[in-house]
N, CA, C and O atoms as a Tripos MOL2 file, in Angstrom:
@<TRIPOS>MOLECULE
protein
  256   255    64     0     0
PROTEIN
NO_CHARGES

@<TRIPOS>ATOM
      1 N         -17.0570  167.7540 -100.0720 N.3       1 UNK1
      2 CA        -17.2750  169.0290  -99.3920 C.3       1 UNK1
      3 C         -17.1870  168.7980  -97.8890 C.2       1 UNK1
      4 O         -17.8550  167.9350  -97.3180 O.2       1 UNK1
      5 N         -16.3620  169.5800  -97.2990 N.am      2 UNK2
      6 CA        -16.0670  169.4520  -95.9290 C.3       2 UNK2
      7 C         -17.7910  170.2590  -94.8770 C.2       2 UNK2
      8 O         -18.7860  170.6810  -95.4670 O.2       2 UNK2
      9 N         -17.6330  170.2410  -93.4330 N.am      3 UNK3
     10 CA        -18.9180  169.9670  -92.9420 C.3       3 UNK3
     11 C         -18.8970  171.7990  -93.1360 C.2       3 UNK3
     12 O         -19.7330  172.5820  -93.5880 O.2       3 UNK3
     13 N         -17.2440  172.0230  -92.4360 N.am      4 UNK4
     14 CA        -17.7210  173.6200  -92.5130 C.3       4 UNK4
     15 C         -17.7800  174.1720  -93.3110 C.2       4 UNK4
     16 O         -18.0650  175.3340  -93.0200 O.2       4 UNK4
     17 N         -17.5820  173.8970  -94.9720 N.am      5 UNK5
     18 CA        -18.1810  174.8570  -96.1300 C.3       5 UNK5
     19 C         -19.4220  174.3950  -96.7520 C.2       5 UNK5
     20 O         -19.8300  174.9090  -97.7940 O.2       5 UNK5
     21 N         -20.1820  173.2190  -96.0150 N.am      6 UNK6
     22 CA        -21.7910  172.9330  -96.0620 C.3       6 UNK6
     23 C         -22.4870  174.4280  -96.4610 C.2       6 UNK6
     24 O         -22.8520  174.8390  -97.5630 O.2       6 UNK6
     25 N         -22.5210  174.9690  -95.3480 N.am      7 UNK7
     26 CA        -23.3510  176.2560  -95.0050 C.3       7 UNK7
     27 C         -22.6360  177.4320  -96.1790 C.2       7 UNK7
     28 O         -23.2550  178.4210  -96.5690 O.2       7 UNK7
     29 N         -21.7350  177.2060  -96.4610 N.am      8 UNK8
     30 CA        -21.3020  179.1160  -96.9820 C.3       8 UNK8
     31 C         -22.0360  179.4540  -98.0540 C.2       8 UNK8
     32 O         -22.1760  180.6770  -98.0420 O.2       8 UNK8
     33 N         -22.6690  178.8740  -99.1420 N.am      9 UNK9
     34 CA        -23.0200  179.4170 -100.1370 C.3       9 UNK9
     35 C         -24.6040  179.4380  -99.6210 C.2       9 UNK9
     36 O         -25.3490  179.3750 -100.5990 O.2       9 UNK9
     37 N         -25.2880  179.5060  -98.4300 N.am     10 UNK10
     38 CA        -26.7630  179.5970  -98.0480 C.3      10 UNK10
     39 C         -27.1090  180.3630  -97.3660 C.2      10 UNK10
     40 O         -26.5880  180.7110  -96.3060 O.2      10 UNK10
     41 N         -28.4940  180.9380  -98.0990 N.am     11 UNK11
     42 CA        -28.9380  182.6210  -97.6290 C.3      11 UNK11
     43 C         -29.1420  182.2070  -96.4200 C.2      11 UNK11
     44 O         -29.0620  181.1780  -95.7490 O.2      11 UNK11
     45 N         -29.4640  183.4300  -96.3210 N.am     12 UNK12
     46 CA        -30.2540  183.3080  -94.3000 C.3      12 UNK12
     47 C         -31.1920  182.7750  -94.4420 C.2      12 UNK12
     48 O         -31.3480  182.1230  -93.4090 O.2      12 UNK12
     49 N         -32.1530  182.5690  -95.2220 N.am     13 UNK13
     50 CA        -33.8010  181.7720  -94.6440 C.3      13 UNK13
     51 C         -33.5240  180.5170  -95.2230 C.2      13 UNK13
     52 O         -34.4160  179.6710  -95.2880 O.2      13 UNK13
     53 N         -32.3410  180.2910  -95.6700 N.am     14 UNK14
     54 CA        -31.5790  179.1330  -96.0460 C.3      14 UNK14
     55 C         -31.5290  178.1020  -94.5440 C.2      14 UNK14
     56 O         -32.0310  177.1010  -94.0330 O.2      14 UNK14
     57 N         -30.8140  178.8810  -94.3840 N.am     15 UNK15
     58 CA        -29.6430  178.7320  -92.4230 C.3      15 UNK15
     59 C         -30.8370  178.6620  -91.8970 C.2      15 UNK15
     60 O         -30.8910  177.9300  -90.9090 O.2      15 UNK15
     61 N         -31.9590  179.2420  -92.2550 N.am     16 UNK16
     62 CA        -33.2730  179.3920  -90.6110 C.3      16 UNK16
     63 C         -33.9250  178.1370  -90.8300 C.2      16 UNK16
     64 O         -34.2800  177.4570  -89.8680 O.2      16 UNK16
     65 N         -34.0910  177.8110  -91.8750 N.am     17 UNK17
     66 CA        -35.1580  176.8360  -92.5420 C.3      17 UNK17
     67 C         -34.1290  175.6090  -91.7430 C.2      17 UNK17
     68 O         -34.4710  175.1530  -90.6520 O.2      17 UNK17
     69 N         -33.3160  175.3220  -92.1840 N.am     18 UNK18
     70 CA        -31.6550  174.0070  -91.7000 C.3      18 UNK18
     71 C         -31.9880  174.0210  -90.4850 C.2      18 UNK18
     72 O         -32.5860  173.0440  -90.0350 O.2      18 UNK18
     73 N         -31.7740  174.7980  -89.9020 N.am     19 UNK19
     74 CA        -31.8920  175.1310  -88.2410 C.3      19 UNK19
     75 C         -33.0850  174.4390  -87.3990 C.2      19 UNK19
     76 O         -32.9320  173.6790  -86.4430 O.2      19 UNK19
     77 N         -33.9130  174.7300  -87.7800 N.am     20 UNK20
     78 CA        -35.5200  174.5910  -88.1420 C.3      20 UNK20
     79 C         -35.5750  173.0430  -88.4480 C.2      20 UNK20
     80 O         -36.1800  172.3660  -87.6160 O.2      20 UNK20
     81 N         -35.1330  172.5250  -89.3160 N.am     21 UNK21
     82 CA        -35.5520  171.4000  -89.6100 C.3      21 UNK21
     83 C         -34.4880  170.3030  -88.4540 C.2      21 UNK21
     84 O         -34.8650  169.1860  -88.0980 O.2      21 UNK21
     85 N         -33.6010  170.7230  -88.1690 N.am     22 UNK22
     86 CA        -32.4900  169.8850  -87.3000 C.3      22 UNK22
     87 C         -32.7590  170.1550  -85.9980 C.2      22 UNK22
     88 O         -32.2160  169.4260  -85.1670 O.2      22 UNK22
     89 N         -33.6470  171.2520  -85.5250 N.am     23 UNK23
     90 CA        -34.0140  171.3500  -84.1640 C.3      23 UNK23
     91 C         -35.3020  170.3800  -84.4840 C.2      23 UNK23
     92 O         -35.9420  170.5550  -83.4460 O.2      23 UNK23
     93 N         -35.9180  169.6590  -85.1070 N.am     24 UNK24
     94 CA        -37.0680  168.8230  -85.2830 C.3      24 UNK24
     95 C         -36.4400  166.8720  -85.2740 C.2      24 UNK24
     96 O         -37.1050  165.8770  -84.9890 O.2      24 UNK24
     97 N         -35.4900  166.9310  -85.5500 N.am     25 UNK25
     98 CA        -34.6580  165.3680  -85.5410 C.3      25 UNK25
     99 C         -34.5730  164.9320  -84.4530 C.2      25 UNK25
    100 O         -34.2250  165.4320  -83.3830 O.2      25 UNK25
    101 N         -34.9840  163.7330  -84.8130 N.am     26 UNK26
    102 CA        -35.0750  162.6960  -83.2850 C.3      26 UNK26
    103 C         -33.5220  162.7110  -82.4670 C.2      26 UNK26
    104 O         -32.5260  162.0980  -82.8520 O.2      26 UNK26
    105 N         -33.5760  163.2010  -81.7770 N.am     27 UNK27
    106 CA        -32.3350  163.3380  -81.0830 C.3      27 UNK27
    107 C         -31.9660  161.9330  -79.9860 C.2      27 UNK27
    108 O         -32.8280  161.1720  -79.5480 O.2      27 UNK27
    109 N         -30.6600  161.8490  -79.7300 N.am     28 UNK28
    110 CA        -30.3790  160.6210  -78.8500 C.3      28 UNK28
    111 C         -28.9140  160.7280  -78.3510 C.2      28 UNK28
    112 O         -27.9760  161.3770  -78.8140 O.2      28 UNK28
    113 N         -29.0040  159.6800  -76.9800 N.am     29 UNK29
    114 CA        -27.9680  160.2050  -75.9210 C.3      29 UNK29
    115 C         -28.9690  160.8170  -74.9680 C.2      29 UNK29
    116 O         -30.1630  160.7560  -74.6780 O.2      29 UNK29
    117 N         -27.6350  161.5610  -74.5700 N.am     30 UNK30
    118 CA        -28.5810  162.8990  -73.0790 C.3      30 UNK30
    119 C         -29.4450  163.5960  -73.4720 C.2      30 UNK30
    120 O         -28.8110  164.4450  -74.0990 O.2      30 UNK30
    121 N         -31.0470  163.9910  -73.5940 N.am     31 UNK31
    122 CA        -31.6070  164.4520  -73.7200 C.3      31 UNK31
    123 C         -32.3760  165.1950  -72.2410 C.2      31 UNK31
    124 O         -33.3900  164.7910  -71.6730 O.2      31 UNK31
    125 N         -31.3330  166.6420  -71.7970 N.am     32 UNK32
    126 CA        -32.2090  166.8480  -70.7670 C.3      32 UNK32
    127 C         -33.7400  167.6920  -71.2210 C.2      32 UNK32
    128 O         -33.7420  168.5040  -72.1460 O.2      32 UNK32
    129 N         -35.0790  167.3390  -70.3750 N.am     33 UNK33
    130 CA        -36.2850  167.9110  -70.5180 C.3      33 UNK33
    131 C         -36.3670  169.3850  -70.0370 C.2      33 UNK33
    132 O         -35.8830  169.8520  -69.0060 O.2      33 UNK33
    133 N         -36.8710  169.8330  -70.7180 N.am     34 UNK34
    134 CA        -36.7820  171.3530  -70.1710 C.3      34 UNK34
    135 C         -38.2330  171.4680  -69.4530 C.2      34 UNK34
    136 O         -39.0440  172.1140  -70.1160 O.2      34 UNK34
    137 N         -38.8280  170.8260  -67.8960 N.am     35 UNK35
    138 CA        -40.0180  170.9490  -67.0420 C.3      35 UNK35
    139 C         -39.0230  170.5880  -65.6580 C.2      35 UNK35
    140 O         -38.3570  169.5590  -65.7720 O.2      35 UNK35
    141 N         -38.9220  171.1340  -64.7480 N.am     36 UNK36
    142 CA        -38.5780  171.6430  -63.4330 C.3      36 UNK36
    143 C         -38.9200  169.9110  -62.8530 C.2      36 UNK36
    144 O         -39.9400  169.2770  -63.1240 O.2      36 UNK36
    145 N         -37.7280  169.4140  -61.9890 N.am     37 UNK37
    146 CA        -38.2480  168.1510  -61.3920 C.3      37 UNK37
    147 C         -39.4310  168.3180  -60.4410 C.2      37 UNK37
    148 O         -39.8680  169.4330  -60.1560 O.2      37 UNK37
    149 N         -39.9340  167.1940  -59.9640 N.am     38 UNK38
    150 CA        -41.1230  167.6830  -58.9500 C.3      38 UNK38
    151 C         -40.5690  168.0300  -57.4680 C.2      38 UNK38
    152 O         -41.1220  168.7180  -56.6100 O.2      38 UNK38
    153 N         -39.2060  167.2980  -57.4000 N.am     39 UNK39
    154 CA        -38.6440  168.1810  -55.8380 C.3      39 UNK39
    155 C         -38.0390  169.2800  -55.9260 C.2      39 UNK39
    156 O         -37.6540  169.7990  -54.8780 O.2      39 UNK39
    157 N         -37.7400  170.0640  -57.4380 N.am     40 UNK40
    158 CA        -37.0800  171.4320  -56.8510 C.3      40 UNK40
    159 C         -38.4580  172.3440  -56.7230 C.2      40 UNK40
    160 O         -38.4830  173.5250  -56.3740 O.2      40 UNK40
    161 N         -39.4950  171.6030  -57.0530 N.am     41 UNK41
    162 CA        -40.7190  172.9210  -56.7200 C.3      41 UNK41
    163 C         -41.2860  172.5630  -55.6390 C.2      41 UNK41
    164 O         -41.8140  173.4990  -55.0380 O.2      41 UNK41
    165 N         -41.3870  171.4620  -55.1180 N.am     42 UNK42
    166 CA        -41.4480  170.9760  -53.4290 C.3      42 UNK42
    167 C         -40.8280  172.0720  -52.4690 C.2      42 UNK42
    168 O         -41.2610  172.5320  -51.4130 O.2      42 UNK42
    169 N         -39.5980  172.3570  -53.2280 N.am     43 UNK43
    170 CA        -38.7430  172.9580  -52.1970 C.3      43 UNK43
    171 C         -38.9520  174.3750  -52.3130 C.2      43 UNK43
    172 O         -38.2960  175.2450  -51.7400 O.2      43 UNK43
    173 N         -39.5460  174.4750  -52.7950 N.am     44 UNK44
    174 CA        -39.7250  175.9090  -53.8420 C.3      44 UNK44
    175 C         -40.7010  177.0300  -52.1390 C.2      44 UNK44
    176 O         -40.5220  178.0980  -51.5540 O.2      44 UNK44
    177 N         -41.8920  175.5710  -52.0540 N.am     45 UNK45
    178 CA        -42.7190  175.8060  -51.0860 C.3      45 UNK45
    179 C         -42.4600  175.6390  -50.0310 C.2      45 UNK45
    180 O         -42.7010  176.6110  -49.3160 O.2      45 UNK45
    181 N         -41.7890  174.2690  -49.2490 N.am     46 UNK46
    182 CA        -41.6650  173.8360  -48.1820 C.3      46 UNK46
    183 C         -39.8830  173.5810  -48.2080 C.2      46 UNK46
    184 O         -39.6260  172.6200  -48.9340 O.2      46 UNK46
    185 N         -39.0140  174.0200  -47.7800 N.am     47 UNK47
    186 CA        -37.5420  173.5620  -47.6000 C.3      47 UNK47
    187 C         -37.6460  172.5260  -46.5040 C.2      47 UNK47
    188 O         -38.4900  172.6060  -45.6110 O.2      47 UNK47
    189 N         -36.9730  171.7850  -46.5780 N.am     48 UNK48
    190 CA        -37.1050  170.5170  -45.7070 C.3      48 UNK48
    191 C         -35.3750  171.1480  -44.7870 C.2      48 UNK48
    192 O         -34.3620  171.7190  -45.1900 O.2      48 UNK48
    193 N         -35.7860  170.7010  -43.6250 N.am     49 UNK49
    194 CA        -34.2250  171.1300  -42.2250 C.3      49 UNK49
    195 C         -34.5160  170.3280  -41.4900 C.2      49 UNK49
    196 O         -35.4920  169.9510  -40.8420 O.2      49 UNK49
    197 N         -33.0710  169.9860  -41.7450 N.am     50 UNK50
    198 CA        -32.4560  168.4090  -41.1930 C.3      50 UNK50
    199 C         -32.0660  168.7410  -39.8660 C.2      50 UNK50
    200 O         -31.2780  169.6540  -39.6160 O.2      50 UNK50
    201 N         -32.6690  167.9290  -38.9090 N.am     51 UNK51
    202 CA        -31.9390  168.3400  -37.3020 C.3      51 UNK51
    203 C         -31.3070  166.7050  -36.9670 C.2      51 UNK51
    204 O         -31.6220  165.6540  -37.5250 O.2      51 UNK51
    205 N         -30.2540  166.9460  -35.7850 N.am     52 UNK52
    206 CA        -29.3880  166.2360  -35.3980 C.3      52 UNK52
    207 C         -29.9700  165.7500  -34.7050 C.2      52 UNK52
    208 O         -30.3560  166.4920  -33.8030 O.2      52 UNK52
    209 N         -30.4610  164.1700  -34.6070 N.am     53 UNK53
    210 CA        -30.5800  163.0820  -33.3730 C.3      53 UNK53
    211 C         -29.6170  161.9640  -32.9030 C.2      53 UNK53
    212 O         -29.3330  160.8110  -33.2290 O.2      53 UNK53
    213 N         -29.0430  163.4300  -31.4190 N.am     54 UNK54
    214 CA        -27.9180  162.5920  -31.2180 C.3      54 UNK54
    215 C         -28.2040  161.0710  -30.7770 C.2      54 UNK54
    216 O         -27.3310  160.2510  -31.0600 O.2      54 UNK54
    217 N         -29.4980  160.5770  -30.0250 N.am     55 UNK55
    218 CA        -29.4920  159.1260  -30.1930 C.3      55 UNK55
    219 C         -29.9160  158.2110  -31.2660 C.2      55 UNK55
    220 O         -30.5120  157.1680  -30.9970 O.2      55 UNK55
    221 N         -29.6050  158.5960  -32.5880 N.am     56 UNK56
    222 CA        -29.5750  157.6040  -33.8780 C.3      56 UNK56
    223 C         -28.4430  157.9290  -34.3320 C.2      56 UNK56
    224 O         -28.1250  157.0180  -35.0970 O.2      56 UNK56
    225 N         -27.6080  158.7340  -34.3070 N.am     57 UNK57
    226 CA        -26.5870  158.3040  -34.4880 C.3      57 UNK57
    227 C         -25.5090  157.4420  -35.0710 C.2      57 UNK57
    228 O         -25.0190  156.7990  -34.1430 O.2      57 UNK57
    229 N         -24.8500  157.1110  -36.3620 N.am     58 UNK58
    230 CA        -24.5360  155.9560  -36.9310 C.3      58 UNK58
    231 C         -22.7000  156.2680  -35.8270 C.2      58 UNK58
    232 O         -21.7350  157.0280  -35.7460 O.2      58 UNK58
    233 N         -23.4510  154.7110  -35.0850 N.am     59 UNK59
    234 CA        -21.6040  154.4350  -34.7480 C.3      59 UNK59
    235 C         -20.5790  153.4630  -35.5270 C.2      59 UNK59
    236 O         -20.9920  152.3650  -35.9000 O.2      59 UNK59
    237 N         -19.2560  153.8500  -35.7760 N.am     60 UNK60
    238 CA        -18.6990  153.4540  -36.5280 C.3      60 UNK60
    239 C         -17.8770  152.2350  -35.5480 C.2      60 UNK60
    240 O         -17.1470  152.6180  -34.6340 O.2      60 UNK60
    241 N         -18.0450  150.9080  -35.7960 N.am     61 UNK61
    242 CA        -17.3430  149.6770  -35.1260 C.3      61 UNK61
    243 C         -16.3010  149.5940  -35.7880 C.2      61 UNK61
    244 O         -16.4900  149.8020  -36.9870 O.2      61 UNK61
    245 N         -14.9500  149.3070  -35.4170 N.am     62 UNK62
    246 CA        -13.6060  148.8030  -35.9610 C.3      62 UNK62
    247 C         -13.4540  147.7340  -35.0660 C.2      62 UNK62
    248 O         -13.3740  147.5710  -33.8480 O.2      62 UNK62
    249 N         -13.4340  146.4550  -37.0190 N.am     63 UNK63
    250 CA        -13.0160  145.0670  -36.8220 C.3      63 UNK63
    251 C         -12.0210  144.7990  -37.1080 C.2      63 UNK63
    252 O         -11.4340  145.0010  -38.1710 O.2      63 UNK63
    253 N         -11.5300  144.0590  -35.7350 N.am     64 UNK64
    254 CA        -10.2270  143.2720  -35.6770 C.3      64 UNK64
    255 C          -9.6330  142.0730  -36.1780 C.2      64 UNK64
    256 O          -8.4770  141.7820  -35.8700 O.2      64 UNK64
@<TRIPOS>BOND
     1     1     2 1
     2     2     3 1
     3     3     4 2
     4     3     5 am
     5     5     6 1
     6     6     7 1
     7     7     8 2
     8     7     9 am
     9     9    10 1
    10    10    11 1
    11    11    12 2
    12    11    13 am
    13    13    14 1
    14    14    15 1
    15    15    16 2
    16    15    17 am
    17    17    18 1
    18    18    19 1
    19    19    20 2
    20    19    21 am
    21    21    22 1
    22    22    23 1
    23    23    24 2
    24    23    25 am
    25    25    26 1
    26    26    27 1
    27    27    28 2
    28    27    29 am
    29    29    30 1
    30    30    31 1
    31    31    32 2
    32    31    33 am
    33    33    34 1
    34    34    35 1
    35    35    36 2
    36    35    37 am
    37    37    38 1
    38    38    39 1
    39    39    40 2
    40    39    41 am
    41    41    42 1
    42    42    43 1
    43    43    44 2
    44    43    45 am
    45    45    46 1
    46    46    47 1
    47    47    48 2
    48    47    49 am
    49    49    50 1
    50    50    51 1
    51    51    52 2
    52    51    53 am
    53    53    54 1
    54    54    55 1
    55    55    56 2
    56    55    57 am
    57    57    58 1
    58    58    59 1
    59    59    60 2
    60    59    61 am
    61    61    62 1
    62    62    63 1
    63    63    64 2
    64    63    65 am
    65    65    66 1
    66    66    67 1
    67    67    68 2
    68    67    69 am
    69    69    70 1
    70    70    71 1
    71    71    72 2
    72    71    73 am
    73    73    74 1
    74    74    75 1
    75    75    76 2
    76    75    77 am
    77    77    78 1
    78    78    79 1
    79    79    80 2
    80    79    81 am
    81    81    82 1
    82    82    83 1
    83    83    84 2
    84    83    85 am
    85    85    86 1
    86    86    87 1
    87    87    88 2
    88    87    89 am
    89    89    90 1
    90    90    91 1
    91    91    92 2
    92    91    93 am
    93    93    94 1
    94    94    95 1
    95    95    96 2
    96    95    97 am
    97    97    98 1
    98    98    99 1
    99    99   100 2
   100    99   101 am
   101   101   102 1
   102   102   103 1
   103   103   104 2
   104   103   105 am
   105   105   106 1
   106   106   107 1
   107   107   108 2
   108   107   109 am
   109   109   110 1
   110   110   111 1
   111   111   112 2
   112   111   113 am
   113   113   114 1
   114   114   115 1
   115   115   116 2
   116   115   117 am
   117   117   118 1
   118   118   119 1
   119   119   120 2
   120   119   121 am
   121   121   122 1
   122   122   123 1
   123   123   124 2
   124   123   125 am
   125   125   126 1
   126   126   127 1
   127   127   128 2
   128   127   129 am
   129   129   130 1
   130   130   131 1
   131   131   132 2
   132   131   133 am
   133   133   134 1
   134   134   135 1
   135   135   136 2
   136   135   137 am
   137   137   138 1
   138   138   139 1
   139   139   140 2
   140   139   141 am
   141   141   142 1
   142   142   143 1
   143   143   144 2
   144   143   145 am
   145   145   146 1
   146   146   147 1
   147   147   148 2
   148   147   149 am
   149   149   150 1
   150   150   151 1
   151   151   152 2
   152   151   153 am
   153   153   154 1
   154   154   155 1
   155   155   156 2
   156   155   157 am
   157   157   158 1
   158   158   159 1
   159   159   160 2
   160   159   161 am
   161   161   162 1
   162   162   163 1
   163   163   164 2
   164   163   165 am
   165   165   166 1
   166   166   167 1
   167   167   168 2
   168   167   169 am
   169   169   170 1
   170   170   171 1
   171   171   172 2
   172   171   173 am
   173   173   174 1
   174   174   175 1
   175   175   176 2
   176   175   177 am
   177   177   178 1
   178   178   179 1
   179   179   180 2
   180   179   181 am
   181   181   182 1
   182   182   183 1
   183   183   184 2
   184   183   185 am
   185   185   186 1
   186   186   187 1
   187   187   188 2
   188   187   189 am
   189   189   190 1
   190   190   191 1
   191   191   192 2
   192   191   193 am
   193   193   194 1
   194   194   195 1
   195   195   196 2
   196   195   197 am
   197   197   198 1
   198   198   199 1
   199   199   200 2
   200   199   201 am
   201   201   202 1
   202   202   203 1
   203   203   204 2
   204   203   205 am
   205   205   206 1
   206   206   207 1
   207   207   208 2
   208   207   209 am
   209   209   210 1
   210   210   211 1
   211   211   212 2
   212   211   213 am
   213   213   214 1
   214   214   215 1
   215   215   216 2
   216   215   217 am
   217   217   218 1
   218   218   219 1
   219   219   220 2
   220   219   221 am
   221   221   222 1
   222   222   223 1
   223   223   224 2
   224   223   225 am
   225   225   226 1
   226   226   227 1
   227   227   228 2
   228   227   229 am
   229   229   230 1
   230   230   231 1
   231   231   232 2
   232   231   233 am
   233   233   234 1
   234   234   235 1
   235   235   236 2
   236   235   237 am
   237   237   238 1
   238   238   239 1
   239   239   240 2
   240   239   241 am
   241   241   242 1
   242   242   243 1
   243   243   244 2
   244   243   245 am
   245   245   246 1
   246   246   247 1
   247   247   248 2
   248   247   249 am
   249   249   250 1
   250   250   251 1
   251   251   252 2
   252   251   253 am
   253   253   254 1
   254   254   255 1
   255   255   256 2
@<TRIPOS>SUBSTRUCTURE
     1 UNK1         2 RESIDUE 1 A UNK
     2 UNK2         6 RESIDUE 1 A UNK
     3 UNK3        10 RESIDUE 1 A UNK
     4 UNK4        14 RESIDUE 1 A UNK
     5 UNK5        18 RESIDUE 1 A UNK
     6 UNK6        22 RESIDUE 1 A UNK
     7 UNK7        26 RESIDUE 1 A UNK
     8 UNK8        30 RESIDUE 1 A UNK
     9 UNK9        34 RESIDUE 1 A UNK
    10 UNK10       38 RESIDUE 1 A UNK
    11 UNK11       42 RESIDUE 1 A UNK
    12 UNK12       46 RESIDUE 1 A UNK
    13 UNK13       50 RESIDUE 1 A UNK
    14 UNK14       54 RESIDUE 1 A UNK
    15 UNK15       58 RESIDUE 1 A UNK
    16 UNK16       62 RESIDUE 1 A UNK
    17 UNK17       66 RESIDUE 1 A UNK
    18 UNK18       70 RESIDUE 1 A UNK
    19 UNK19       74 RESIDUE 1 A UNK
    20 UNK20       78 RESIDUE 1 A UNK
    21 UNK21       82 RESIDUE 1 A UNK
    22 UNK22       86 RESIDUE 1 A UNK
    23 UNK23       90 RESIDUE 1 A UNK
    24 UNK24       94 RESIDUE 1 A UNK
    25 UNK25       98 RESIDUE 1 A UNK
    26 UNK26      102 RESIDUE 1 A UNK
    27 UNK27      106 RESIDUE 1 A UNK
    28 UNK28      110 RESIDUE 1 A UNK
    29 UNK29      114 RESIDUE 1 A UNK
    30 UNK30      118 RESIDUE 1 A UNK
    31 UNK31      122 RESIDUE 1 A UNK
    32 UNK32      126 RESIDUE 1 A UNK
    33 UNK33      130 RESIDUE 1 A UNK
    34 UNK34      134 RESIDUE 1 A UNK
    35 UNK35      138 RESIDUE 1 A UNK
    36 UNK36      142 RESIDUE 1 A UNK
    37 UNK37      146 RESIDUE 1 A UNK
    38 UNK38      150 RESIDUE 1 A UNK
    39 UNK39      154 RESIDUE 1 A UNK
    40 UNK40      158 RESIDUE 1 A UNK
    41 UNK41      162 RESIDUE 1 A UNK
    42 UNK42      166 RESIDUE 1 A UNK
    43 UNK43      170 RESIDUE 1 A UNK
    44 UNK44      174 RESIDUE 1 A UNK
    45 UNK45      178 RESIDUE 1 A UNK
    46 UNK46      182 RESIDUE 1 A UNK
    47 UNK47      186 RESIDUE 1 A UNK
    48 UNK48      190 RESIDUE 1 A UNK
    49 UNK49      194 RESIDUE 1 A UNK
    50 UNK50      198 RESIDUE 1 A UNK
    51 UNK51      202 RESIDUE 1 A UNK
    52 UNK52      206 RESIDUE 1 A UNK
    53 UNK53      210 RESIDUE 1 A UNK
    54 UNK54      214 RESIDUE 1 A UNK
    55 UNK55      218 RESIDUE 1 A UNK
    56 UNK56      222 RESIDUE 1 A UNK
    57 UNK57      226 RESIDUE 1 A UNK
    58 UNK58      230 RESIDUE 1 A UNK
    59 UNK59      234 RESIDUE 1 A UNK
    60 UNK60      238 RESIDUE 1 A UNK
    61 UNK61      242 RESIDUE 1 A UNK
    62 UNK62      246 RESIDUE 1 A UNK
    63 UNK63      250 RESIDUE 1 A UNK
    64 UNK64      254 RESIDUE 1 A UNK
């Protein structure tokens, strides 16, 4: 039996229950967390603005 005729012969509280049980499986790979990092709510309050100090300055040397 192929993956996509798994499902055809299953009621709906069939499909909810499947659903249900596979949103519960240890998952692996990328798992992003669904809780806000702690710097986008930093910023949320305080935005941080970057000003220019023209004496730090990175100068760029070209070696010969």
């Amino acid at each position: 039996m192929s993956k996509s005729n798994k499902y055809q012969n299953y009621t709906k509280e069939e499909l909810v229950a499947e659903i249900e049980r596979l949103k519960k499986r240890k998952k692996y790979g990328l798992v992003w967390e669904e809780k806000p990092e702690e710097v986008v709510e930093m910023c949320k309050e305080k935005l941080p603005v970057v000003k220019e100090i023209k004496s730090k300055k990175i100068i760029k040397i070209k070696i010969s």
